[in-house]
C-alpha positions in Angstrom: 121.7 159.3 167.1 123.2 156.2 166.4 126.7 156.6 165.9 127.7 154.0 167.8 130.0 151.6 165.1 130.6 155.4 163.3 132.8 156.9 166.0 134.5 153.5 166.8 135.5 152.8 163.2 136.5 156.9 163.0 138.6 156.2 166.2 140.8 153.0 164.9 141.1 154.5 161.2 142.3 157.5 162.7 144.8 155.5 164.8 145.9 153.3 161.5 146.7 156.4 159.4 148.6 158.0 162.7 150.7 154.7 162.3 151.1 154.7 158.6 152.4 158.4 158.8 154.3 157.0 161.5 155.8 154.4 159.0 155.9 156.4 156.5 158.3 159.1 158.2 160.3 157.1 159.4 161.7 155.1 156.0 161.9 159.2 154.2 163.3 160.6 157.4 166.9 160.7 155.6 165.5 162.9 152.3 165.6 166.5 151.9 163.2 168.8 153.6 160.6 169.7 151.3 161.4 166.8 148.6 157.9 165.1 148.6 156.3 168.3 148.5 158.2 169.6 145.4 157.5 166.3 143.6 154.1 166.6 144.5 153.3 170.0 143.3 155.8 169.2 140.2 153.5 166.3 139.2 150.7 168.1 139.4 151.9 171.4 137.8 152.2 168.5 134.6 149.0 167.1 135.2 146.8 170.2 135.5 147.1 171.7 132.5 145.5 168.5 130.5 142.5 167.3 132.6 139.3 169.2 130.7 137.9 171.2 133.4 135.1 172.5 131.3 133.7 169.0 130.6 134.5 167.1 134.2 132.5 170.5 135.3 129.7 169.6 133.3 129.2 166.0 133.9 129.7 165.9 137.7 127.5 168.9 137.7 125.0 166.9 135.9 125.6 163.9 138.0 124.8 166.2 141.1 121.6 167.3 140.1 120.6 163.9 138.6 120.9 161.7 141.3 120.4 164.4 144.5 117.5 162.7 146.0 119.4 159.3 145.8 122.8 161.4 147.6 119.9 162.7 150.2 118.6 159.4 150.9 121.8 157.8 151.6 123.0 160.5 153.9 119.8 160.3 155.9 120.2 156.2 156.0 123.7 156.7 157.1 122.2 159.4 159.9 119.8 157.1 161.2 120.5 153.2 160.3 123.4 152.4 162.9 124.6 148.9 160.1 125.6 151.6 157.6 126.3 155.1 159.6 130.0 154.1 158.2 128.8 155.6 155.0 129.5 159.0 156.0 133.9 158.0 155.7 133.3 155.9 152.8 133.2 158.8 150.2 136.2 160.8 152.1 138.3 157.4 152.3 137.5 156.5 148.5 138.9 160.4 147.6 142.1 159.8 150.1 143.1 156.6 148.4 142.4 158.0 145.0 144.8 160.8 145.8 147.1 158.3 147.4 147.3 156.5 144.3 148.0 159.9 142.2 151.4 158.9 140.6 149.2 155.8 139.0 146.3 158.2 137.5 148.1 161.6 136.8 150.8 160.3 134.3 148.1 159.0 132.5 147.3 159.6 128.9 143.7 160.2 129.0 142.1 158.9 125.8 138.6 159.4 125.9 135.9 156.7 124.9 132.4 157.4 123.6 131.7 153.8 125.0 131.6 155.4 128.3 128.5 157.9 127.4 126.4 154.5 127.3 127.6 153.6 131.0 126.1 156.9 132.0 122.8 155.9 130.1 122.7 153.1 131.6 123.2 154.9 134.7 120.1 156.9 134.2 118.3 154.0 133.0 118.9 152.0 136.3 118.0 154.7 138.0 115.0 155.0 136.4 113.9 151.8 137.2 115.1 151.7 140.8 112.8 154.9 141.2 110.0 153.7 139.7 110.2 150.3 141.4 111.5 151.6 144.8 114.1 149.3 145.1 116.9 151.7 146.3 120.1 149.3 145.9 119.1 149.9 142.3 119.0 153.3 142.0 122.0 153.9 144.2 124.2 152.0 142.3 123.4 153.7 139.4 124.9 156.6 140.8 128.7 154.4 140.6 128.3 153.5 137.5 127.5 156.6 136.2 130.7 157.6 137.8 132.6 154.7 136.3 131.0 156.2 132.9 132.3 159.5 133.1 135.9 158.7 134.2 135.7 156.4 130.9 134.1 158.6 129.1 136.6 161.9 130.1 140.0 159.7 130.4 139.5 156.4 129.0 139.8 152.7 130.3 143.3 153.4 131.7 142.1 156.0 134.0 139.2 153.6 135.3 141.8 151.1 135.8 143.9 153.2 137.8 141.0 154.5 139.4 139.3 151.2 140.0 140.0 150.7 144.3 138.3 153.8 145.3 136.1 153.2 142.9 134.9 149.7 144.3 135.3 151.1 147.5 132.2 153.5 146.9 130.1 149.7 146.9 130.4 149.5 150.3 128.2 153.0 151.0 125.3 151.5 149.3 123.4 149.0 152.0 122.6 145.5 150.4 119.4 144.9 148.9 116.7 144.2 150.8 116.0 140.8 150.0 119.4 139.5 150.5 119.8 141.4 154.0 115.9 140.1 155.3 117.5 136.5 153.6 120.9 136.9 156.0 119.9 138.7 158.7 117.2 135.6 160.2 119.6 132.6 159.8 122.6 135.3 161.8 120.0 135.8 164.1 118.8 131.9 164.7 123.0 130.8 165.0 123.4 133.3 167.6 120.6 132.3 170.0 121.7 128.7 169.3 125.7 129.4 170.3 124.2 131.1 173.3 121.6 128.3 174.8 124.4 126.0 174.1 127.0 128.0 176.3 124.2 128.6 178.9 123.2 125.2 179.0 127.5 124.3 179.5 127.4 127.2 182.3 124.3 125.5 183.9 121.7 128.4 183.6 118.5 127.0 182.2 117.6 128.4 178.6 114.8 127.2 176.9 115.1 128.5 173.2 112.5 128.8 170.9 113.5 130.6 167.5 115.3 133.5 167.9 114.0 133.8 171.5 116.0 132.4 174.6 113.7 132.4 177.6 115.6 132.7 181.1 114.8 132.8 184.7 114.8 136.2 184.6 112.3 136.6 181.3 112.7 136.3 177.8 115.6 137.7 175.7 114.8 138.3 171.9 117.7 138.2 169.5 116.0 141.0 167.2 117.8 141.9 163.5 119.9 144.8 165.4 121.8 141.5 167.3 122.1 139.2 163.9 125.8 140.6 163.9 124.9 142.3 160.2 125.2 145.9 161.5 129.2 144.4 162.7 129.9 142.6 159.3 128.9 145.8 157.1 131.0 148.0 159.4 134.2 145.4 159.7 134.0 145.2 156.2 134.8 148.3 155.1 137.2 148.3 158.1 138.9 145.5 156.8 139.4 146.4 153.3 140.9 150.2 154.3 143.0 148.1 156.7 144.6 145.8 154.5 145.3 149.1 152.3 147.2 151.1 154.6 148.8 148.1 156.2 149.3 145.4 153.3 151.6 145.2 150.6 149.8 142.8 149.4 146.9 143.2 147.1 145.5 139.4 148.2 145.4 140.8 151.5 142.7 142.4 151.0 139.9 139.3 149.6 141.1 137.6 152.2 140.9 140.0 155.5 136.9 140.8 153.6 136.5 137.0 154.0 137.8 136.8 157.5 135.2 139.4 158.5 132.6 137.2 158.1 133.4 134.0 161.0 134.8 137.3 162.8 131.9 139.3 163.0 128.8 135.9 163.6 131.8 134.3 166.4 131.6 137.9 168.0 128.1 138.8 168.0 127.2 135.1 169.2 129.7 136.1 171.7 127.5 139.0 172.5 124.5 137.2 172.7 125.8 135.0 175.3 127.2 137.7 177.3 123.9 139.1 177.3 122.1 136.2 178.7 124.5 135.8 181.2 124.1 139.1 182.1 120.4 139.3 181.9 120.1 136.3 184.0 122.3 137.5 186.9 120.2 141.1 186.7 117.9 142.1 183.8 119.0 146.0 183.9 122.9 144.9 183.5 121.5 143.7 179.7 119.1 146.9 178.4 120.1 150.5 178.0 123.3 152.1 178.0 124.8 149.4 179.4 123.9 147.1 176.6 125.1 150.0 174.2 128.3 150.0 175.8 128.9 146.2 175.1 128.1 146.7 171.1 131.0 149.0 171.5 133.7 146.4 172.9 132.2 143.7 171.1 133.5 145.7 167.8 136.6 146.4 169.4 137.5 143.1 170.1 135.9 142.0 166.3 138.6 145.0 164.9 141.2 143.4 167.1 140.6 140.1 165.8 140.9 141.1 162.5 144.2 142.7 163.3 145.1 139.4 164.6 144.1 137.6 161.8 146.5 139.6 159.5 149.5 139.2 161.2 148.8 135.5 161.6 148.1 135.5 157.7 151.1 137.6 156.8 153.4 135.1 159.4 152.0 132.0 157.8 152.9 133.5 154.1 156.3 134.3 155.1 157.0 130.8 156.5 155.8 128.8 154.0 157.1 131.4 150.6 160.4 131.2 152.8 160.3 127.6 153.2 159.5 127.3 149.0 161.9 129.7 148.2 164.5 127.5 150.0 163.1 124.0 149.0 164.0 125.7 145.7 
């Protein structure tokens, strides 16, 4: 079962909200016992009475039954395709943010907007189509903006607004289509044998290269689509934007981590690669099997600690240089 990239991403988003409760404690350690909890349930003792049960009942009920062979298919792709077995957090994740960012959506006035009944038709229509032409990124995005039509529908454009992180965060469930990732996935895999025969040709162990395929002493080693570094960049992703969330004040933050991921995620897989062929070179069994596994799993590590890294060194840099503005001024 691959669950390789799924129980290391669990593992450091676990250990990032341990240390945002951590923060969090520690700047509300001075209030009352019980304070946040009586706000809490005094917000929502205002809020609940003017959400329409009856109808949200209705249309995610609807929803349900509408699109359950899409919600089928994508938990068997996240079961079995180890570049998006990160889908299984991304619905929980999207609902903890959302509830996170309750004082924003329960004050709201909800005003209703008939505009959002045609999202949801086009929602079926899209999914329609997707069905009928079996392109799935189609008809699985149809099942978002269906959503984003009955949050507009039920409370208006303010409560999408408010709404709109998590929201965008449900994207990241839905793999790529296909004929971007076939697109991607060669060129990720042609730039990774390349960094590698150039490293082994430095480190004096002849490499003869020939597409995606580095022949060694020891026998040939095929950079197949599983080594492009595409499976990493899906997963890092989605790391990086939950990152910058619990860690970032910043809203910024966030674009620019998502861009980092992607010199973070081809440097470490070419990385790999290499390794690899090193490996493989010095004894073919050190480069196949579990051991082989077991390197995916501190290649991510080190990409994850990278883009740790990578936001303090972008959160230093803005400091200097606003500070160094702010006193020019």
């Amino acid at each position: 079962m691959p669950f390789k990239k799924t129980v290391t991403l669990y593992t450091f988003l676990y250990i990032f909200q341990l240390l945002q409760l951590y923060k969090r404690t520690a700047t509300t350690s001075h209030l009352p016992a019980g304070l946040h909890y009586n706000k809490i349930m005094a917000s929502l003792a205002l809020a609940l009475p003017r959400i329409p049960w009856i109808p949200i009942l209705f249309f995610f009920g609807l929803l349900s039954v509408t699109f359950l062979d899409v919600i089928i298919g994508l938990g068997e792709e996240w079961l079995n395709d180890d570049s998006m077995s990160h889908g299984f957090f991304v619905p929980a994740v999207a609902g903890y943010v959302a509830w996170q960012e309750r004082h924003r959506w329960l004050g709201i006035e909800l005003r209703p907007n008939l505009w959002g009944l045609l999202l949801v038709a086009w929602g079926g229509f899209q999914l329609v189509a997707g069905t009928l032409g079996a392109e799935m990124f189609i008809a699985r995005t149809a099942l978002v903006v269906s959503l984003v039509g009955i949050l507009l529908c039920l409370g208006g454009a303010g409560l999408v607004r408010a709404l709109a992180f998590p929201l965008f965060l449900l994207l990241f469930m839905i793999r790529i289509p296909n004929i971007i990732y076939n697109q991607i996935t060669f060129p990720l895999q042609l730039f990774a044998s390349q960094v590698a025969e150039h490293t082994l040709s430095l480190l004096n162990i002849p490499v003869l290269r020939e597409g995606n395929i580095l022949h060694l002493a020891s026998g040939p080693l095929s950079v197949v689509e599983a080594c492009s570094g595409i499976r990493s960049l899906l997963s890092l992703s989605f790391l990086s934007i939950v990152y910058a969330y619990l860690f970032g004040e910043k809203v910024w933050m966030r674009g620019v981590l998502l861009v980092l991921t992607v010199p973070i995620a081809v440097a470490t897989n070419a990385f790999r690669v290499t390794i690899t062929g090193l490996l493989s070179n010095y004894k073919r069994e050190l480069a196949e099997g579990f051991l082989h596994t077991a390197e995916g799993w501190l290649i991510f590590v080190m990409a994850t600690l990278l883009l740790v890294a990578a936001h303090r060194m972008v959160n230093f840099l803005y400091h200097r240089f606003y500070s160094a503005s702010k006193v020019a001024d």
